[in-house]
LUMVONU-315613 format. One record per residue (C-alpha): residue in three letters; x, y, z. Coordinates in pm, 1 decimal. Example, Ala and Ser with C-alpha at 12.3 -4.5 7.8 and 13.67 -1.06 7.14 Angstrom:
BEGIN
<node><rest>ALA</rest><X>1230.0</X><Y>-450.0</Y><Z>780.0</Z></node>
<node><rest>SER</rest><X>1367.0</X><Y>-106.0</Y><Z>714.0</Z></node>
***
This chain:
BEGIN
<node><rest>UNK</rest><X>0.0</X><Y>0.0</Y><Z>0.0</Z></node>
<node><rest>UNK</rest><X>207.4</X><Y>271.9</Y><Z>-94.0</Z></node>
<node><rest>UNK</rest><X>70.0</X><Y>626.8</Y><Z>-176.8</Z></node>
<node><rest>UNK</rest><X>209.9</X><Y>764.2</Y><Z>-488.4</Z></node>
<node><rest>UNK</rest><X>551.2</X><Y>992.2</Y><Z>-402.1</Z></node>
<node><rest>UNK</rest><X>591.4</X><Y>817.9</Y><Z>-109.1</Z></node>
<node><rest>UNK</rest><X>981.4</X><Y>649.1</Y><Z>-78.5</Z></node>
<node><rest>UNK</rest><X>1005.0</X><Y>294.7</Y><Z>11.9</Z></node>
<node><rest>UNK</rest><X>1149.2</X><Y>424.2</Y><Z>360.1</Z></node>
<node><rest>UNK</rest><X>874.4</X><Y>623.0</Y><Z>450.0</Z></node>
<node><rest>UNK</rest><X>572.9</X><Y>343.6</Y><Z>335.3</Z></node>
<node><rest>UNK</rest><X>739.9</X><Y>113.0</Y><Z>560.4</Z></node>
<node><rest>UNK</rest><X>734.1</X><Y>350.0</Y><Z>892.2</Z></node>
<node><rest>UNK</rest><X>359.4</X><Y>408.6</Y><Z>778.1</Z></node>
<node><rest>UNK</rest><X>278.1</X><Y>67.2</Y><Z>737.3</Z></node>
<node><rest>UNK</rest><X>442.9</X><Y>-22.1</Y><Z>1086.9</Z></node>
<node><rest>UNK</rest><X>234.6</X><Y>252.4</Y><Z>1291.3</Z></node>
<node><rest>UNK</rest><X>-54.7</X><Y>165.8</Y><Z>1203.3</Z></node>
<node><rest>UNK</rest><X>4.2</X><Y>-232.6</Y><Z>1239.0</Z></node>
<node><rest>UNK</rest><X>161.7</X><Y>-105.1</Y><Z>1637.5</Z></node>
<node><rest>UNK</rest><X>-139.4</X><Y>42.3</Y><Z>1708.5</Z></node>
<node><rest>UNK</rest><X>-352.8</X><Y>-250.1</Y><Z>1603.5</Z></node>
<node><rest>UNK</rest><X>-139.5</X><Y>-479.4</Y><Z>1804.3</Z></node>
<node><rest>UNK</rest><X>-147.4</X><Y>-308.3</Y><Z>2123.2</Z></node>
<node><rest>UNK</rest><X>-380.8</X><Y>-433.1</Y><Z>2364.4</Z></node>
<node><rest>UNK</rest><X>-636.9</X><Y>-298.6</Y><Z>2554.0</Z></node>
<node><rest>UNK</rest><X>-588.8</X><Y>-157.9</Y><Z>2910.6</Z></node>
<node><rest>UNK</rest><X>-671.0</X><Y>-355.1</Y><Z>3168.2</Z></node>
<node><rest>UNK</rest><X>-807.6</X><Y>-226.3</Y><Z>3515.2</Z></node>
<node><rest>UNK</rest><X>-602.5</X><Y>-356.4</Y><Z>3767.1</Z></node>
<node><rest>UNK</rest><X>-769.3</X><Y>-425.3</Y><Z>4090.5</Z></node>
<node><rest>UNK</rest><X>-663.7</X><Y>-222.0</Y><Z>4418.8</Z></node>
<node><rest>UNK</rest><X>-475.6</X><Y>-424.8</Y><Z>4632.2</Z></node>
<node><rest>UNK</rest><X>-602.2</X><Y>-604.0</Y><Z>4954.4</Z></node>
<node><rest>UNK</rest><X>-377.7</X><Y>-643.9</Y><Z>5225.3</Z></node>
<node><rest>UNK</rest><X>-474.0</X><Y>-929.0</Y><Z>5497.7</Z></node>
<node><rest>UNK</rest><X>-451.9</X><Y>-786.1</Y><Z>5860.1</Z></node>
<node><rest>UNK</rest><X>-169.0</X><Y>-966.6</Y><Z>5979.5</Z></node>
<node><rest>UNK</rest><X>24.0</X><Y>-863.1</Y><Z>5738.9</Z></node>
<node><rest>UNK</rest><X>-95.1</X><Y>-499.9</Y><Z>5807.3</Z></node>
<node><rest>UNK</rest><X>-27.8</X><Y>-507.7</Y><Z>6166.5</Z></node>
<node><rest>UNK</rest><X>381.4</X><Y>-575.1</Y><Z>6053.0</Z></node>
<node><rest>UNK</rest><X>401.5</X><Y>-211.0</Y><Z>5895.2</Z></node>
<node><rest>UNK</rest><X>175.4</X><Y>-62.0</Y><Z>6172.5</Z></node>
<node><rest>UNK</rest><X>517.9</X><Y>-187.2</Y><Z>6458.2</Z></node>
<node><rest>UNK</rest><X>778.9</X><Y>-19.6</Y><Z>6510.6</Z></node>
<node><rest>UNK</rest><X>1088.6</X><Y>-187.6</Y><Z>6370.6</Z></node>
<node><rest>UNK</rest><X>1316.2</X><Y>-366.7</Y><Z>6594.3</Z></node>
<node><rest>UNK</rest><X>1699.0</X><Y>-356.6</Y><Z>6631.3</Z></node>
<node><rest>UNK</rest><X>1783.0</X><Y>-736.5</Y><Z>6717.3</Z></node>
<node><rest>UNK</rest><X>2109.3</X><Y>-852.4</Y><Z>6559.2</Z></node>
<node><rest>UNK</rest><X>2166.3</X><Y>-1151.6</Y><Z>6337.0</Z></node>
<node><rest>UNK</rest><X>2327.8</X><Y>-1337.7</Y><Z>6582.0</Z></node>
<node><rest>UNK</rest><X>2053.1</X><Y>-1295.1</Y><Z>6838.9</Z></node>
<node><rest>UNK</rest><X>1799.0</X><Y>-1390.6</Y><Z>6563.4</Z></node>
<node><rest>UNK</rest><X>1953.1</X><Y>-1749.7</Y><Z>6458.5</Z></node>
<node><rest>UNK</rest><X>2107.2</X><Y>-1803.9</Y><Z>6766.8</Z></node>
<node><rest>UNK</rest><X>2441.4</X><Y>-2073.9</Y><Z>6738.5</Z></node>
<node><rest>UNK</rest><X>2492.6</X><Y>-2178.3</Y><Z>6442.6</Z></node>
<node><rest>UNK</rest><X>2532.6</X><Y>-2585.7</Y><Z>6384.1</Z></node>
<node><rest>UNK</rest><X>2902.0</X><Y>-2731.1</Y><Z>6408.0</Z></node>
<node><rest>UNK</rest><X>3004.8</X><Y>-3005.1</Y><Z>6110.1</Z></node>
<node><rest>UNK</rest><X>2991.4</X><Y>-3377.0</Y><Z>6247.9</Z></node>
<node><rest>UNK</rest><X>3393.6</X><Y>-3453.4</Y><Z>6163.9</Z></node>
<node><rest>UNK</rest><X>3448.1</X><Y>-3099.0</Y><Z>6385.5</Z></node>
<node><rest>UNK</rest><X>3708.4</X><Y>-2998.1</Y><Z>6129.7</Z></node>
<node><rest>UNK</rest><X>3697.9</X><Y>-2616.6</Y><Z>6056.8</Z></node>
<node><rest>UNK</rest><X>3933.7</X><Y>-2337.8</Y><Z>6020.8</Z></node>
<node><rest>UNK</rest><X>4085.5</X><Y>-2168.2</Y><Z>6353.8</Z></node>
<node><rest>UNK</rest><X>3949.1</X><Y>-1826.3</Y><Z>6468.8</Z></node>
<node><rest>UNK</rest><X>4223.9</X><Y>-1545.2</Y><Z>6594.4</Z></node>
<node><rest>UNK</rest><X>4152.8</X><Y>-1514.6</Y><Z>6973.8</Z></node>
<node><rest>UNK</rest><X>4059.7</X><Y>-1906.9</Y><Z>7033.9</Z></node>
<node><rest>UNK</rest><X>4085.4</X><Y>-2062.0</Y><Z>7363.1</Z></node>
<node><rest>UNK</rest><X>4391.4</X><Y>-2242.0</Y><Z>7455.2</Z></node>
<node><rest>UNK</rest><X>4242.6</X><Y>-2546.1</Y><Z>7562.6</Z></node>
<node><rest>UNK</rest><X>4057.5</X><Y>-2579.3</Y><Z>7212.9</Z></node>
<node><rest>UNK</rest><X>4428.0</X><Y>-2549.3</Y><Z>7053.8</Z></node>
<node><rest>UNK</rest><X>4566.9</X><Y>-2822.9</Y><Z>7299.4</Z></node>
<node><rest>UNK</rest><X>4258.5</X><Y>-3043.6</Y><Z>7169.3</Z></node>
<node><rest>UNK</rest><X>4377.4</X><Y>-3014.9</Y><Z>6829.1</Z></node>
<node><rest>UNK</rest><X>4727.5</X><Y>-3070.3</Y><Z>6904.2</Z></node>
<node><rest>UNK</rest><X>4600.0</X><Y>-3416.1</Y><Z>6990.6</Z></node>
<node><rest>UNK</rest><X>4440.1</X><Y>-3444.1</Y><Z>6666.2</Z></node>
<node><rest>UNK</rest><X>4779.3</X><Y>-3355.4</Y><Z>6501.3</Z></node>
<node><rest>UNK</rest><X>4968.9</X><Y>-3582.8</Y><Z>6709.1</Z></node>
<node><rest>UNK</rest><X>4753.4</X><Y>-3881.6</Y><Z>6578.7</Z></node>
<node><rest>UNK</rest><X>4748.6</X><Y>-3784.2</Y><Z>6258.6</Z></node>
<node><rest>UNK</rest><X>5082.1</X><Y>-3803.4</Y><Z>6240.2</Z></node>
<node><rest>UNK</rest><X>5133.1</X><Y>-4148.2</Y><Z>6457.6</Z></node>
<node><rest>UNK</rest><X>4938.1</X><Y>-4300.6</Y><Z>6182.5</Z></node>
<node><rest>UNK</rest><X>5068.5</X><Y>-4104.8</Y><Z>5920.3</Z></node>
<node><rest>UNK</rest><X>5429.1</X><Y>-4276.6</Y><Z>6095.8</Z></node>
<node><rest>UNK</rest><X>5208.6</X><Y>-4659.7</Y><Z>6079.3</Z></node>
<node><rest>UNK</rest><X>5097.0</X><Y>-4660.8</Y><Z>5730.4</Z></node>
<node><rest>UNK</rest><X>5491.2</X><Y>-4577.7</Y><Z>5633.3</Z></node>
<node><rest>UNK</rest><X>5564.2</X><Y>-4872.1</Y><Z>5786.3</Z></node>
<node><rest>UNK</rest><X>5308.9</X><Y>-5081.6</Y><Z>5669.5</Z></node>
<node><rest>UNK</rest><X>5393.3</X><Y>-4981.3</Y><Z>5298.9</Z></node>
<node><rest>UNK</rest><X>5782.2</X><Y>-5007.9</Y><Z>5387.8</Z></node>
<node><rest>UNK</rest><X>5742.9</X><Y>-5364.1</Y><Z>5536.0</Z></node>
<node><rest>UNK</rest><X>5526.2</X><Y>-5429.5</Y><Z>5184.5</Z></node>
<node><rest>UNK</rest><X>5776.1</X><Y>-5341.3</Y><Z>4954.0</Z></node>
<node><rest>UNK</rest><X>6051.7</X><Y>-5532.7</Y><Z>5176.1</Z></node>
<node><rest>UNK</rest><X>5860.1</X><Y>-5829.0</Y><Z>5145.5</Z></node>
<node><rest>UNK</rest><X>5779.7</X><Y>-5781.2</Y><Z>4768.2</Z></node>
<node><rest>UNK</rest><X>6130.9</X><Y>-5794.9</Y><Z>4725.4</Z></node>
<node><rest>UNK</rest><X>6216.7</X><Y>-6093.3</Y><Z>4899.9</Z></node>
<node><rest>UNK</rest><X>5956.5</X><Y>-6262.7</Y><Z>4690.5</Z></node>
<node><rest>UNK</rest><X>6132.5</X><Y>-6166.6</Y><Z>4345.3</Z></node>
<node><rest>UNK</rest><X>6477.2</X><Y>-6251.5</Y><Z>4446.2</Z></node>
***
């Protein structure tokens, strides 16, 4: 549909208003919005100042009780770990052993 002196350009623009305004849709009314009362009776208190910490409360420790050390920790809790360490490395010391004594054997085999 283009009118006579019309450029190609200018036919195109025309053709797209007019198909815009066909496709836009009607307004809708929205409906006002209804508020239940408990929900109203939050905005009518004053707002508290509780902090996080008071809110959740303690916070749940992992079952293996492996975390990373906080500055300013207890001396006792550091002695505890100590223990840990010194384990770790007795059977760190046991399994070296083990695999020495495997290898010893292994060779005893071959020869």
């Amino acid at each position: 549909m283009r009118i006579k002196g019309q450029s190609k350009e200018n036919n195109h623009n025309h053709l797209w208003r007019h198909h815009r305004h066909q496709l836009q849709p009607n307004r809708l009314q929205v409906p006002t919005l209804v508020m239940q009362e408990s929900l109203m009776n939050l905005f009518n208190e004053p707002p508290t100042n509780q902090s996080l910490d008071d809110f959740w409360g303690e916070l749940p420790k992992g079952k293996s009780g492996k975390r990373k050390h906080k500055v300013g920790e207890s001396y006792e809790e550091l002695r505890a770990d100590l223990s840990k360490e010194e384990r770790r490395q007795h059977k760190k010391f046991c399994n070296a052993s083990l695999k020495k004594a495997r290898e010893e054997e292994a060779l005893a085999q071959q020869q």
